[in-house]
N, C-alpha and C positions, 0 to 999 in steps of 0.2 A: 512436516513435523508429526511424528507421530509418538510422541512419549512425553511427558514433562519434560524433561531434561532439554530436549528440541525446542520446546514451547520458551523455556526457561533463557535457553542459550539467542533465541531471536529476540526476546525483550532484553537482552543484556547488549544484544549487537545494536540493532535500533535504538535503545533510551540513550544506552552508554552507563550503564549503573554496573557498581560489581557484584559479584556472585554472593556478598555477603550484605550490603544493601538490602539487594532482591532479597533474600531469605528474612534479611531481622533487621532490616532499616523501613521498609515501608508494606503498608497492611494490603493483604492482596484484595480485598474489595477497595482501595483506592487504586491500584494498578488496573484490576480489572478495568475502571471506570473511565482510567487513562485511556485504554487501549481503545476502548469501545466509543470513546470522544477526537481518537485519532481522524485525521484528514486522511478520505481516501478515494483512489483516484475510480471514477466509473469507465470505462469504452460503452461510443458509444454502438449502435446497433452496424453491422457489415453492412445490410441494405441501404444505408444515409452513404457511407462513401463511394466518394467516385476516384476513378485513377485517371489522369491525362497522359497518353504516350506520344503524344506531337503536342507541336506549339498550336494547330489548332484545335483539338482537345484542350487545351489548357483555356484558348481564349472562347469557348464554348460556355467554359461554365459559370465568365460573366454575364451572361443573355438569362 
C-alpha cells in the first residue's frame, strides 16, 4: 500500500465496511484503534525449525 486509497481499499477488504462508512460512518481515531487492536499473526524465528526428510528424521525429533 502505498497511498490512502491502497490503505483505504485494505480496511474496506478486511473489515467489510463500504467506501462510504469508511469516509462518514466511523471516526478514523476509532478505526485507527481497531486496526492497531487487530490479531496478528507473529513467525516465529528460521533457526527454532527443523525439517524432517525420512521417517527417521521425523522420529528424531521425539528424543
Amino acid at each position: 500500500m502505498h497511498s490512502p486509497w491502497g490503505y483505504n481499499f485494505n480496511i474496506i477488504k478486511e473489515l467489510g465496511f463500504t467506501w462510504h462508512y469508511l469516509m462518514w460512518g466511523i471516526s478514523w481515531i476509532n478505526l485507527q484503534m481497531m486496526l492497531a487492536d487487530a490479531p496478528a499473526y507473529e513467525s516465529s524465528d528460521k533457526e527454532d525449525i527443523k525439517e524432517a526428510d525420512s521417517l527417521e528424521d521425523f522420529k528424531a525429533f521425539e528424543d
